[in-house]
N, C-alpha and C positions, 0 to 999 in steps of 0.2 A: 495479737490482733484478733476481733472481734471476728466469731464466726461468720461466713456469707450465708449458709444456712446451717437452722438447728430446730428439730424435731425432739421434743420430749414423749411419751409413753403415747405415741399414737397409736393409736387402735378404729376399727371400721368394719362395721359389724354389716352382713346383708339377712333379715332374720335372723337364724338360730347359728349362718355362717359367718366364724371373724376371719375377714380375708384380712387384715392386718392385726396381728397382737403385741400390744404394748412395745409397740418398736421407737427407739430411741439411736439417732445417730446425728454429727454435726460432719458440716463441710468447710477447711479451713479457705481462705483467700487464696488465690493462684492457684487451686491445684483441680486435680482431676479425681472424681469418686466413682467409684463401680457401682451399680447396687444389681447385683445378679440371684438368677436364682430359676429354676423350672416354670416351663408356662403352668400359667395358675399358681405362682409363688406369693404372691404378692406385690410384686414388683411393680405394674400397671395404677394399682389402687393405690400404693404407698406414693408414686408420683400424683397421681388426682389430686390426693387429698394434702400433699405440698401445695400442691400450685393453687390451692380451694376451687377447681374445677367439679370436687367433688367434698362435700361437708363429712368430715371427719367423724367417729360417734365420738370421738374422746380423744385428749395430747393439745400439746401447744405446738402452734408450727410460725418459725418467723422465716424471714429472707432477705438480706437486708436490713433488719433490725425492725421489717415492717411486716404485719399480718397481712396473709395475700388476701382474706375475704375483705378485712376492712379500709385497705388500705392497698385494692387491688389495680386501680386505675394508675397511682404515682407508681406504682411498683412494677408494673409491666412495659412501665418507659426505660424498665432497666433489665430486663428478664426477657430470653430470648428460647423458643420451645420446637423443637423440632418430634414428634411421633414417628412411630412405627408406621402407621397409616394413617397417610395425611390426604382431605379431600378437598380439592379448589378446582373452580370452574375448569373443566379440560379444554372448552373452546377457550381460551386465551392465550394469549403469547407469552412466552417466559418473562419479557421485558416489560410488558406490561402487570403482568402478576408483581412483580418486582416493582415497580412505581405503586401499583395500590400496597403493596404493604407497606411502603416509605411513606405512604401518606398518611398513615395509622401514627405515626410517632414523628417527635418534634425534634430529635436528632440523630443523623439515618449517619449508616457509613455508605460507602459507594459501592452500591447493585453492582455497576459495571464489573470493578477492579475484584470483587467476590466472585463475581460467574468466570472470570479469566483465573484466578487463582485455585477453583476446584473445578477446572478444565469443562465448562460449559459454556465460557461466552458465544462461541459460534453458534450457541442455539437459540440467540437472545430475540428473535423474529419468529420462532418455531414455536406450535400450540403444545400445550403441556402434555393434549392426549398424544403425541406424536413422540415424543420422549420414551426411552427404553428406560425398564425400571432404573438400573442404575444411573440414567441423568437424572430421573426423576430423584432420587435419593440424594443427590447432590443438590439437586435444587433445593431442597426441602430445607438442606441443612445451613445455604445463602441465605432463603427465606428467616432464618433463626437468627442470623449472625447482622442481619440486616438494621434492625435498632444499634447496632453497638452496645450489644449487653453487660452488664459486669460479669454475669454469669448468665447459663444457657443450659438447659437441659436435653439431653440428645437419648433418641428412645432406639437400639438398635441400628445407629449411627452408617452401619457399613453394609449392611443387607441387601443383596442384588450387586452389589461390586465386584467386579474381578481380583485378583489381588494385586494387580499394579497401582490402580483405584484404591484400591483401602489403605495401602505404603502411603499414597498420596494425601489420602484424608488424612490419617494418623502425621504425621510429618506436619502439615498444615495446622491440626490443633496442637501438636507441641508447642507449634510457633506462637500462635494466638494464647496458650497456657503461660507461655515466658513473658507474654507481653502481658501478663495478667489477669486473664479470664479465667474464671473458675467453671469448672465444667460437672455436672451428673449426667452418668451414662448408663444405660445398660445394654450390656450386649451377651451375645453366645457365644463369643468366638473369644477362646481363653486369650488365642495370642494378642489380641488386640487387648483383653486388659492387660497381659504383661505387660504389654506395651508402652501404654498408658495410665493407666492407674495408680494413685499413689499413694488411694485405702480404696478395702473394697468391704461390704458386706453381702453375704450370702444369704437369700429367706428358703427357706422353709416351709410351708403352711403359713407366712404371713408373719412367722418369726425368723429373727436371727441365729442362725447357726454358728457363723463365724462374722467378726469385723476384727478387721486389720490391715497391713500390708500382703501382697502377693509371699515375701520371704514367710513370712508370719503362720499363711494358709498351708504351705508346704509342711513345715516344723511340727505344726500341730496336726498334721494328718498322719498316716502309712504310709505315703507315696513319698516320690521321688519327682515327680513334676507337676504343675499347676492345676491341668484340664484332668487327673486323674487324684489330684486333691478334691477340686470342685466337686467332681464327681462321689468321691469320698463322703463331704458335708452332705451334698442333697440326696444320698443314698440313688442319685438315676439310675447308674449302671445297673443296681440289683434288682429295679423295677423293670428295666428293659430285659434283663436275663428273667425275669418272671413271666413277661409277656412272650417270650421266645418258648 
């Protein structure tokens, strides 16, 4: 089956800085992709310039079998985006943020049955600045799921959650994963790609270090478990023992 998304030798230069290099990675149907890596990896810029929020210097990027710059408007009735940091009016109510962004697209799933399923309906009359990070984070991620996307990109998906909350979200996109959503995530929190993930790529300075499976990143390391594989690839630990 035809990738949902595939990026050829993307590269993204800011002056004399390439904050991506020649990065090349696909994402097959159904499934769930990691793309991790230390702040200031690339990881930010390599999403921009998928989604063409941000012009690329060089690479082909499709989504859907459709260019996001030129063919951004059909494309985004099917593409569903949740950030790290998301900014929307704070005087509004949850349920009304929720109708304006239903009203953005021509076939919505149900606000309601979403804010009940990642445990926020009760805050559906509540203004968004009154929300604690973690509802807001949840909202954030209804807001994405709201188009009924084929696919959805989730930026640090579980941030500010407790961990009954993350079990919960994680469980939730399994669900939404089986029923055919393809997902790109990044996050810091290894367990959650064990979790979920079912390739990951690691950046570097904007490049890849590793793409594979979680069994894959292990094998090819020293280690003995994942978060001190990761750690392995992006060299952190030995940055953080230098800063110490």
């Amino acid at each position: 089956m035809e990738d949902i998304i595939k990026v050829e030798h993307l590269s993204k230069s800011y002056g004399t800085l390439k904050a991506v290099n020649d990065f090349s990675f696909s994402v097959k149907p159904g499934t769930v992709f990691g793309l991790l890596g230390a702040n200031g990896s690339g990881k930010s810029t390599t999403i921009d310039c998928v989604l063409g929020t941000k012009k690329a210097s060089s690479g082909v990027v499709s989504i859907l079998g459709m260019n996001p710059t030129t063919n951004r408007k059909k494309l985004f009735e099917q593409v569903g985006v949740q950030f790290q940091e998301s900014f929307y009016q704070e005087n509004i109510r949850v349920g009304e943020l929720c109708e304006v962004t239903a009203s953005l697209y021509k076939k919505t799933a149900d606000y309601k049955n979403l804010l009940a399923k990642f445990g926020v309906d009760d805050k559906v009359n509540t203004l968004v600045k009154e929300l604690s990070g973690g509802q807001k984070q949840r909202l954030f991620i209804v807001l994405a799921l709201i188009p009924n996307p084929q696919v959805v990109f989730l930026d640090e998906l579980t941030t500010g959650l407790d961990a009954k909350a993350r079990r919960d979200v994680w469980q939730m996109l399994s669900k939404l994963k089986a029923d055919g959503l393809t997902i790109l995530l990044t996050s810091h929190f290894m367990d959650e790609v064990e979790t979920l993930c079912d390739e990951i790529c690691i950046l570097k300075m904007g490049k890849p270090v590793f793409y594979g499976t979680v069994p894959e990143a292990i094998n090819q390391s020293s280690c003995d478990k994942f978060e001190d594989a990761y750690l392995w690839f992006t060299d952190e630990e030995a940055v953080e023992n230098e800063i110490l």
